[in-house]
Each structure stands twice: as C-alpha cells, then as structure tokens.
N, C-alpha and C positions, 0 to 999 in steps of 0.2 A: 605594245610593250607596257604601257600604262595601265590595263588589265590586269596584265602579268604580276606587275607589280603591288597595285592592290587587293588581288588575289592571294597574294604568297603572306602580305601583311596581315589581311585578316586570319590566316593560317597560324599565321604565329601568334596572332591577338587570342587568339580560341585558344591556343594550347598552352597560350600564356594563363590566361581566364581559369583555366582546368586547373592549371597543375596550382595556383590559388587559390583555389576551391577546394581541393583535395586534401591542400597544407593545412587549411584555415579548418576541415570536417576532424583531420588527425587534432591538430591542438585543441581542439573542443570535445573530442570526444571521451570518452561518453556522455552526453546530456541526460541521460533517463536509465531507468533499469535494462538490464540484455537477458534475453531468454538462454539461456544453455539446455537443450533438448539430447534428452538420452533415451536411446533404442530400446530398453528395458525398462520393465515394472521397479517397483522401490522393492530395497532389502538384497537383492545383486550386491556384486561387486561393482558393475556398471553406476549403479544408482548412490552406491557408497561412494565411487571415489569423481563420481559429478559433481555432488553434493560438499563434499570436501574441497575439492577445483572451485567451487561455486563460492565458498563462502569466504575463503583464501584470497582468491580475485577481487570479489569485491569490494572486499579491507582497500586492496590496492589503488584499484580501478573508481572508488567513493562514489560509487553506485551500485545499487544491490544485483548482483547477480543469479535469476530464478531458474530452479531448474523444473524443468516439464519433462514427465518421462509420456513416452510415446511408443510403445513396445509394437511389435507384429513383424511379421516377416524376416526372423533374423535378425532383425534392426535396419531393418532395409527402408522400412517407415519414416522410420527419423530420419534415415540420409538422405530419402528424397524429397521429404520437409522444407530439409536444410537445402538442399541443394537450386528448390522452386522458389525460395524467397523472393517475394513482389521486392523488395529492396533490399540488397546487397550491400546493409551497409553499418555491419559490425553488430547487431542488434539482436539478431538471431544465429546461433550458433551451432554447432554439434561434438559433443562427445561421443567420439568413435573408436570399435575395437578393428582386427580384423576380418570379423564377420561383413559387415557393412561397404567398408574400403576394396575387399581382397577376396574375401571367399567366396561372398554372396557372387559377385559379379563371374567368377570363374564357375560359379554354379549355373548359373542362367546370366547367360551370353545375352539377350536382350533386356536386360535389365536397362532402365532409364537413365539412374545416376551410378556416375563411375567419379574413380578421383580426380577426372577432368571438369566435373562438375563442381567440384569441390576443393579450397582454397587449404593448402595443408598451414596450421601456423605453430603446433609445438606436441611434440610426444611429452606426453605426462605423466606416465607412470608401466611398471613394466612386473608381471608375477606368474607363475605357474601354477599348473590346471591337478585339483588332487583329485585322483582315484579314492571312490570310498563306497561302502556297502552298507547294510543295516545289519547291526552286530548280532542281530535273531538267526542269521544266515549259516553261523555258522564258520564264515570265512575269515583266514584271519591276516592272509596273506596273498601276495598274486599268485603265488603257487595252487593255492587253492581254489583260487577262484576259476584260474586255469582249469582245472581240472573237474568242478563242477558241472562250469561249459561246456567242456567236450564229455560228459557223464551225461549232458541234457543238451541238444543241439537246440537254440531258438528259445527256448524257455525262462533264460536270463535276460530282465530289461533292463534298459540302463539310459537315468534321465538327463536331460541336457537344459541348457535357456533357450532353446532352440531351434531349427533346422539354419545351418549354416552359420553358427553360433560354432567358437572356436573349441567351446568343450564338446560338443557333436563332433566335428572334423576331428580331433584327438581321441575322440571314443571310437567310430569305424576306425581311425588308423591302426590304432592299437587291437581292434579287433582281429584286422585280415595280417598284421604282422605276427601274432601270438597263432594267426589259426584258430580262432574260436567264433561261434555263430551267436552273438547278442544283440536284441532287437532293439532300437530306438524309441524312445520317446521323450516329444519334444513337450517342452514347458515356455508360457511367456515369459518366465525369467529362472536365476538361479533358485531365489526361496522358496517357487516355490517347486522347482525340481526339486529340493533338499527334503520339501516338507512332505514329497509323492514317495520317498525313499524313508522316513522315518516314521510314514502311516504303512509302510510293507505292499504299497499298490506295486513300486516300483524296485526293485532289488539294490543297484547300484547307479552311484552317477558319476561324472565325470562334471566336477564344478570349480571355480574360481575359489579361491580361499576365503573370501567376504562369505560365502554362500553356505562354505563346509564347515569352516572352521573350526564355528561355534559349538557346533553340536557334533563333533568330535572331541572337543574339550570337554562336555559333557556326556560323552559317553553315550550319544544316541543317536552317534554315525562311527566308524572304523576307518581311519584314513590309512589306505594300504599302500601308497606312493604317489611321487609327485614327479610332473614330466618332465624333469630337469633328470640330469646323467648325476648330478649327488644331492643331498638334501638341503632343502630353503634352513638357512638362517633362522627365516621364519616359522617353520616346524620341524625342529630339528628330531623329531620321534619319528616322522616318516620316511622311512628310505625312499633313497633317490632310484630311477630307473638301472642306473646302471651298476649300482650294488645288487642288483634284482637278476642280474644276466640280460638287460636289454639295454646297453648303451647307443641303440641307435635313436633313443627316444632322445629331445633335446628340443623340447615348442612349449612356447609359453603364450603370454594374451598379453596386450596391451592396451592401454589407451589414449587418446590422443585429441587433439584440439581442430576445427576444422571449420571455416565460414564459407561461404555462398562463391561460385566463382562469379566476378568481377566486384569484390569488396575492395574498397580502395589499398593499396600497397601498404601506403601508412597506417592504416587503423589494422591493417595484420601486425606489422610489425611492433607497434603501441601491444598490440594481447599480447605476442611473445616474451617482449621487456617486461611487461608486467606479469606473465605466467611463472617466468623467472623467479622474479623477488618472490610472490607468493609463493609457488610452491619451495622454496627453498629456505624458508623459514620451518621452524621446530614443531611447529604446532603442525603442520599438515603431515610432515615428513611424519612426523609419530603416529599419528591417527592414521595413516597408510600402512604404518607399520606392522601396528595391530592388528591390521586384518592382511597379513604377510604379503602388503604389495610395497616395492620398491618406490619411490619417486625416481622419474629418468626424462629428463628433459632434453629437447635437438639446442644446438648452438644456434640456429636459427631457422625460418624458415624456411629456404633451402636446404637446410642441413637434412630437418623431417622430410621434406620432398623424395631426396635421394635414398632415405633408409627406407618410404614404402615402396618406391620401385623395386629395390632388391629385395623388399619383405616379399612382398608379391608374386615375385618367384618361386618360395619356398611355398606358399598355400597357397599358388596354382597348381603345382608340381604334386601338395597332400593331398589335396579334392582330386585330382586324376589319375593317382597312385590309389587310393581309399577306394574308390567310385561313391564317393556320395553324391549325391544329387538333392533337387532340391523337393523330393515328394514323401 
C-alpha cells in the first residue's frame, strides 16, 4: 500500500512539475525571435500576407517575427518542416493555405504530414482566386475564352503556384465544369506564374489577388472573374462567377496560422490572443486590403480546428470531382 502510495504521489509531483513548467514557458514566452515559414517564394499572396502576419505579431509579441519562405511541393515543404520540428515549442511556425492542410494530402494519401501533425492556432485572413489572361489574346471575357478552348482543344495553358496549390485545383475545376481542355502549368509561386503569363510563355492563370492584381491595374493582365458567385469589394470591375452564368463556382484561398504538434496549449493560445490584437488593428487590415484579401480570424483555437475539418470536405470533395492529381 505504501508503494501505492508513493507511486500515485510522485504521479502527481510530475504533473504538478509540468503543468509549472508549461505555465512558467507561456509567461516567458517568447524569449528570442520565432521563424514563420511559408510554402511559397516572395511576391505571392502567400509571402504578402506572411510577411504582414510577421510584422503585425511581432509589434505585439516584442520579438521580431522572421519569415522564411521555403516553396516546393505545393507547399507541402514548409508543412513538413513545420510539422518535424526538433522542438515544439512556439518558435517555429507555419503559414498555411489549403493546399498544404487539405488538398495536398487528398492528393497523395501517403503524404507525411496531415493536420494531425499540426497544431491549428488562428485563420488569418480569407480572398478569392481571379481568372486572368494576357490582353495580346485577345480575350476579353470568359465567354471568350470559352470558346477559344473548344476552337483549340489543349493548346491553352494556364499557370498556377503550383501542383496542388488552391489556384490549380480552381483551374481543372473550372475546366471540366465549363467543358474545356487547358493544360497546366505549375509555378513555385504566384509572381512568378503572373510573370509566365505576361512574357506570353503561358496564356492565362488562375492566381490569388497579391499575384494578379497589380498588373491588371496596369493593364498587363485582363482580369475576367473572380470565384466568388458576385464581385470582391476588392475589385469591383471583375464580375463575379455567377453574373457570368456559373453560380455553382463559390472557393476561395485562405490562410492560416499553424505550430508543431505537441507545442505546449498555452504558448498556442498566447499566438491566438496576440494574432487577435495584431491583426485587427488598421495598419494590417489595410495592407490586406490592398491586395483584396480580407482579415478573418477563428474565435479560438478550437474554433480554426472545426472550420478545417468541414473545409476539408469541400477540397476533398474538388480534388475528386476535378481529378487532379498530383503529377
């Protein structure tokens, strides 16, 4: 019984020890700078609104917050980056879309990390994916472009950040529901899919607003819609899909905040309180704006949890409707 006893006590000494350990890492932290690692090259929307998150945080958090982009695979690189960290312990980070989280893994079923690997701590921000073309084309509309398509089966390419990247999976969808044969090609990020589409390598792309925007406001891209069912706020000259006769289009990209599974409780919860205040201040919220992405933050941790389970569904559901894959 005396065993028993000291047995049960030392049980509760340990998990007394811990859970003071844990308290004492949250009110200290962060001691030193924290990497924030993004699946994309710089000049994305990816790398924009990291970079924004990054410098917003940091005000908060009185540590500089660095971002490291780490492109390949989708963005599949960075997540399993994040997800193999020797130390789980607030320090190393990931900005993620649902390429990384959602597609990739419905694309290739043995992929490593899943978002069990990974600790969800706050949706950050939320915008749709524009259809645009090079204005040498010709095109000026999706009616037209429709119809180039089937004038040429395979002959129109159209660039993404790519394979398994959310503007990929929005370009086959849109392909096989329109009935049209356009072949892919993938880019390590948005700019420079944008910049393969205004040297004429590449016809048309399917990119994030950071990526398009700019040079459709100058006039050396054609923005012909956006995948929303009416028009962003944010560019209000681009008809929405479903002024176009396609309301069944309605997917957009997000991004999101994401640490190492087994990062202590409290130092997630510490990012989200502080993802809070910083993004929610004027200065981010406008510099998102301008590049027509929303700020959209979860009420908590759990809260982001439950929204990519049910996201999840819908871009399992597009990768096996679409048949993309991941070659």
């Amino acid at each position: 019984m005396t065993r028993i006893k000291t047995t049960i006590l030392h049980l509760v000494w340990a998990i007394a020890v811990s859970a003071i350990s844990t308290l004492s890492i949250a009110q200290t932290y962060p001691m030193k700078p924290i990497k924030l690692v993004v699946g994309f090259t710089p000049g994305g929307a990816a790398d924009f609104t990291g970079r924004a998150t990054a410098e917003a945080l940091g005000k908060i958090l009185g540590q500089p917050v660095v971002v490291e982009n780490k492109p390949g695979a989708g963005s599949s690189l960075a997540a399993e980056y994040v997800s193999r960290s020797a130390s789980p312990d607030g320090y190393t980070i990931l900005l993620a879309s649902p390429s990384s989280i959602s597609v990739n893994p419905a694309m290739k079923p043995g992929m490593t990390h899943t978002v069990n690997t990974l600790m969800p701590i706050t949706l950050v921000s939320n915008a749709p994916i524009i259809l645009a073309v090079n204005p040498s084309l010709g095109i000026n509309s999706v009616a037209d472009l429709i119809a180039a398509a089937r004038k040429s089966p395979g002959k129109l390419n159209f660039a993404s950040s790519g394979n398994g990247s959310a503007p990929h999976l929005g370009g086959v969808y849109f392909a096989r529901a329109v009935g049209i044969d356009i072949q892919h090609i993938p880019y390590p990020g948005g700019s420079q899919a944008s910049q393969s589409v205004i040297a004429g390598q590449v016809q048309l792309t399917f990119g994030t607003p950071p990526s398009v925007l700019p040079f459709i406001k100058a006039n050396r891209m054609k923005g012909l819609a956006v995948s929303t069912p009416q028009r962003s706020p944010f560019a209000p000259d681009i008809p929405g899909m479903a002024e176009l006769g396609y309301p069944q289009f309605n997917f957009g990209f997000w991004y999101g905040l994401f640490a190492p599974a087994g990062t202590p409780p409290e130092i997630i919860k510490k990012l989200h309180a502080a993802t809070q205040i910083a993004m929610n201040a004027e200065g981010p919220k406008a510099a998102l704006a301008r590049e027509a992405t929303e700020v959209a933050l979860s009420k908590s941790p759990e809260d982001f949890a439950t929204f990519l389970k049910e996201d999840a569904k819908l871009w399992t559901k597009l990768v096996k409707e679409s048949g993309a894959t991941d070659n």
